[in-house]
C-alpha positions in Angstrom: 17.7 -15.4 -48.7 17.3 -12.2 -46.1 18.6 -13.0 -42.1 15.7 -12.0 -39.5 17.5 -10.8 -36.4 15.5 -9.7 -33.2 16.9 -6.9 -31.1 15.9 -7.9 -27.6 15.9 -7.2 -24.1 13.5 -6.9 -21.5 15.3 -4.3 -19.7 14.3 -1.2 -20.8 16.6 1.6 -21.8 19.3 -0.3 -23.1 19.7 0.8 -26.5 17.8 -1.5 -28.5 16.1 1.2 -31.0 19.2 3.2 -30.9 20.7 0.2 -31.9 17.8 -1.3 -34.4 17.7 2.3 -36.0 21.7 2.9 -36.4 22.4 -0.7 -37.5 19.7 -0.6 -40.1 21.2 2.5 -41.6 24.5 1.4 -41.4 24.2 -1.6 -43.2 21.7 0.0 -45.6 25.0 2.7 -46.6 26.6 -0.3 -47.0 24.3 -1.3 -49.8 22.8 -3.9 -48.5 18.8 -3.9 -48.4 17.3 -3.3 -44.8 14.0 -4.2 -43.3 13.0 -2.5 -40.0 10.1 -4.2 -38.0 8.8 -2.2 -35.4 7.4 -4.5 -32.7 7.3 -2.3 -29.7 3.7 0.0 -29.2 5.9 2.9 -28.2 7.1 3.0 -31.8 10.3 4.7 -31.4 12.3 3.1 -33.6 9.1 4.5 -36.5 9.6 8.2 -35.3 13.5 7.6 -35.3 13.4 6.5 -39.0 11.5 9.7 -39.4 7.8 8.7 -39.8 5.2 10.2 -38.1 3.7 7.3 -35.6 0.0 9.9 -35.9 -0.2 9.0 -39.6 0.3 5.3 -39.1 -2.4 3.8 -40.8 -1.6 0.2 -41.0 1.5 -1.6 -39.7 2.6 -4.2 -37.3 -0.4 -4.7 -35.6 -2.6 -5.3 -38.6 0.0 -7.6 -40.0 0.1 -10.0 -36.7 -3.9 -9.4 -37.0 -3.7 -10.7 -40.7 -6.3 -7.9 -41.7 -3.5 -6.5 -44.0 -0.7 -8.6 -45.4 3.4 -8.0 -44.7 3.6 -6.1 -48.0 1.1 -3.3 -47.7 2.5 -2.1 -44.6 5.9 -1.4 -45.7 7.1 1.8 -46.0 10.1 3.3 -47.3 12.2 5.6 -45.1 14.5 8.5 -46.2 17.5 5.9 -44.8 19.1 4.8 -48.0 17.5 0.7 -48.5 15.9 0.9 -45.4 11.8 0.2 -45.3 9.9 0.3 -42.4 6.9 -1.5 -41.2 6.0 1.2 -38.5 4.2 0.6 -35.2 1.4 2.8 -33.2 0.2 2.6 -29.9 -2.6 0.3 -30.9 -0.5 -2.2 -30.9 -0.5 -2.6 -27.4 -4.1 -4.2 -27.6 -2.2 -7.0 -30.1 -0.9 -9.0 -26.7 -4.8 -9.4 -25.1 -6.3 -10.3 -28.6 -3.6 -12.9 -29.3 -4.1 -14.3 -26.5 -6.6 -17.2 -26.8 -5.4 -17.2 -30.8 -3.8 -20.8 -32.2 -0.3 -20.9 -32.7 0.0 -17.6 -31.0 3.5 -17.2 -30.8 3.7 -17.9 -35.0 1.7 -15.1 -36.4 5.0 -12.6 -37.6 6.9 -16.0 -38.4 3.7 -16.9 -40.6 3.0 -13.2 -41.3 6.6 -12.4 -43.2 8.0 -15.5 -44.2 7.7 -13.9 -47.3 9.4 -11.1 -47.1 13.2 -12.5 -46.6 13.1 -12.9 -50.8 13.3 -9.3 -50.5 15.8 -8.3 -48.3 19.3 -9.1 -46.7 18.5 -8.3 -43.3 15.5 -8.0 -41.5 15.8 -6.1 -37.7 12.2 -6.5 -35.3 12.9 -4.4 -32.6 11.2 -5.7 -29.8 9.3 -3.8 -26.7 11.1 -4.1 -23.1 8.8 -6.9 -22.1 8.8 -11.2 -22.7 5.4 -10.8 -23.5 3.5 -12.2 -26.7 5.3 -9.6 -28.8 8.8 -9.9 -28.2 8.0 -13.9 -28.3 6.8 -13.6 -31.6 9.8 -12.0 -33.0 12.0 -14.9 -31.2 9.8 -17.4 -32.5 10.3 -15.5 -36.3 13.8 -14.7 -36.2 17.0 -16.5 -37.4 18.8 -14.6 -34.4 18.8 -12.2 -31.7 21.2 -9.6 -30.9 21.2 -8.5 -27.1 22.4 -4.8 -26.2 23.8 -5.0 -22.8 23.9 -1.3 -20.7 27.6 -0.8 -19.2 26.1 0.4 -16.4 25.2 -1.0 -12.4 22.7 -4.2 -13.1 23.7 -4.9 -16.2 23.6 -8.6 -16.1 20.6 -8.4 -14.5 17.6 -9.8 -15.8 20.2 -11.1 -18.3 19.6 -14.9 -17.1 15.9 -14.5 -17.6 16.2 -13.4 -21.0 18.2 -16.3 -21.8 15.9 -18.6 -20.0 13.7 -17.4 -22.7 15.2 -17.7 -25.9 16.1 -21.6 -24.6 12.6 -22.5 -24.4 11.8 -20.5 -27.4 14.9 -22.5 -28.9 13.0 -26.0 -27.5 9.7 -25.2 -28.4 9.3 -22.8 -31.1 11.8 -22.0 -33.2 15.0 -24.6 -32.7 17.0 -22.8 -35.6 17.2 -19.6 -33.1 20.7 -18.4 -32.7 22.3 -15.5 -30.5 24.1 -13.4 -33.0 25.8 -11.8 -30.1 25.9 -9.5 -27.2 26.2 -5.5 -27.9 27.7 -3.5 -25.3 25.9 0.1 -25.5 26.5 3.2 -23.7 29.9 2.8 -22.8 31.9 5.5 -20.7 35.7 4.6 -21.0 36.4 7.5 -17.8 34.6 5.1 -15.8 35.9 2.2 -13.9 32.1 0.9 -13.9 31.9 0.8 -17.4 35.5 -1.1 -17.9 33.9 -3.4 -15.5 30.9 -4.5 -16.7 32.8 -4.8 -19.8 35.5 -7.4 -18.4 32.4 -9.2 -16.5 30.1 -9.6 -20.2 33.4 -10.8 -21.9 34.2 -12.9 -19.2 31.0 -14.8 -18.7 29.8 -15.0 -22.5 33.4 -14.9 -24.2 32.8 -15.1 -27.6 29.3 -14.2 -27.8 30.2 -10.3 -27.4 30.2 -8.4 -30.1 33.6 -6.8 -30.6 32.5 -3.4 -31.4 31.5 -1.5 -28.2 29.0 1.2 -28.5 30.1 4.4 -26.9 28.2 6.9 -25.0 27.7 9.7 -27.7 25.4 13.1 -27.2 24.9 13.4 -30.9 23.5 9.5 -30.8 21.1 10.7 -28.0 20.4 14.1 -30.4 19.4 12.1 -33.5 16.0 10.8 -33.0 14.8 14.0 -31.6 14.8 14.7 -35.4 14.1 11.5 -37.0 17.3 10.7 -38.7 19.3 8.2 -37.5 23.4 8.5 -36.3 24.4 8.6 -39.7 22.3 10.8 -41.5 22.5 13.2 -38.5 26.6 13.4 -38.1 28.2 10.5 -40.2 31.4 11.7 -38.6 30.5 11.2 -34.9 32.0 8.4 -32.7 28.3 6.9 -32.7 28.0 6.5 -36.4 31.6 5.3 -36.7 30.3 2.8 -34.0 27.4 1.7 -35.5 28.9 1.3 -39.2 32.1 -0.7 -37.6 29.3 -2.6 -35.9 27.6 -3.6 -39.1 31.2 -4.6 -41.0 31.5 -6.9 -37.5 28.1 -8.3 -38.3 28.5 -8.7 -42.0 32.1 -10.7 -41.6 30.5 -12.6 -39.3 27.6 -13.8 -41.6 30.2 -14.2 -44.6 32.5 -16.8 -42.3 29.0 -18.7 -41.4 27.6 -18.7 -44.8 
């Protein structure tokens, strides 16, 4: 039975498809199989896996529609055991035409319950919003992974985000867990970046991932050409990151198994 874990925060600019993409590729070398949801209408984490968003023809939002089912709208992607289910800007319509739907908030849950037969872990990234969308993908997923920005207002918004998933956790889905906090674009020459680091660790102790992800050019370079960190330079510090990342992740799941 497949884990579904969101990758969420309303903050934009964070590093959730940097880290969707990367994590799915890294645990996909590491033979497990890998599905990547994209639930955010700019559909970067589709072009970063290499598809062309233009020549989307179906994907999420005619899954959460229900005018195609989960499985025709998976793609495969030239990570190894990664698929796709790809976004396009129409999805941005999906939040107004929800709206006045029943059970709302349940149409991924409902829409791919199936599909965790099929594979070991499924990733949604989620838009920088707590609209409908990223609600969904609370309301579907097992858990949520949080990047965090070592940067000046990190922890902002932060509160709000957890005020979130709590009610999601009451309401929706009670079964929701935070599978941790991801520290992302970390500078080590500055004192900033130690900080923020101290604070996260201080505040949410164990929930922080151990692995830190490191400000990395060639991580910033990859989706320009639609490969992700390890395909492009599987000897940069991002991809040793990102694989370490998914080890941390996959140790984790073993010891709560």
């Amino acid at each position: 039975m497949g884990k579904i874990i969101a990758i969420a925060n309303q903050k934009g600019g964070v590093g959730k498809t940097t880290t969707t993409v990367n994590l799915a590729a890294s645990l996909g070398v590491l033979e497990k199989s890998v599905l990547v949801i994209d639930a955010d209408p700019q559909a970067n984490a589709t072009s970063g896996l290499g598809i062309e968003v233009d020549e989307v023809e179906v994907g999420t939002y005619q899954m959460l529609e229900h005018t195609a089912d989960a499985r025709d709208t998976i793609i495969k992607t030239s990570s190894p055991n990664v698929d796709l289910i790809p976004s396009h800007i129409d999805l941005v319509a999906i939040e107004i035409e929800l709206v006045d739907k029943d059970s709302r908030e349940s149409m991924l849950k409902q829409a791919i319950v199936d599909l965790k037969e099929q594979y070991d872990y499924i990733l949604i990234d989620c838009a920088p919003s707590l609209g409908l969308l990223t609600l969904n993908a609370l309301t579907s997923a097992d858990s949520v992974i949080i990047p965090i920005q070592c940067e000046y207002f990190a922890l902002e918004g932060l509160g709000k985000l957890l005020n979130t998933i709590k009610s999601v956790q009451r309401i929706h889905n009670p079964d929701l867990d935070i599978e941790g906090m991801l520290l992302t674009m970390y500078d080590s020459r500055l004192r900033l970046s130690n900080q923020v680091v101290s604070e996260v660790k201080k505040h949410f102790g164990d929930m922080v991932f151990d692995t830190i992800i490191q400000r990395n050019v060639r991580l910033g370079e990859a989706p320009s050409y639609g490969e992700s960190i390890i395909k492009y330079d599987a000897s940069s510090k991002g991809a040793t990151n990102y694989l370490n990342m998914a080890d941390e992740l996959l140790k984790k799941n073993r010891e709560t198994v």
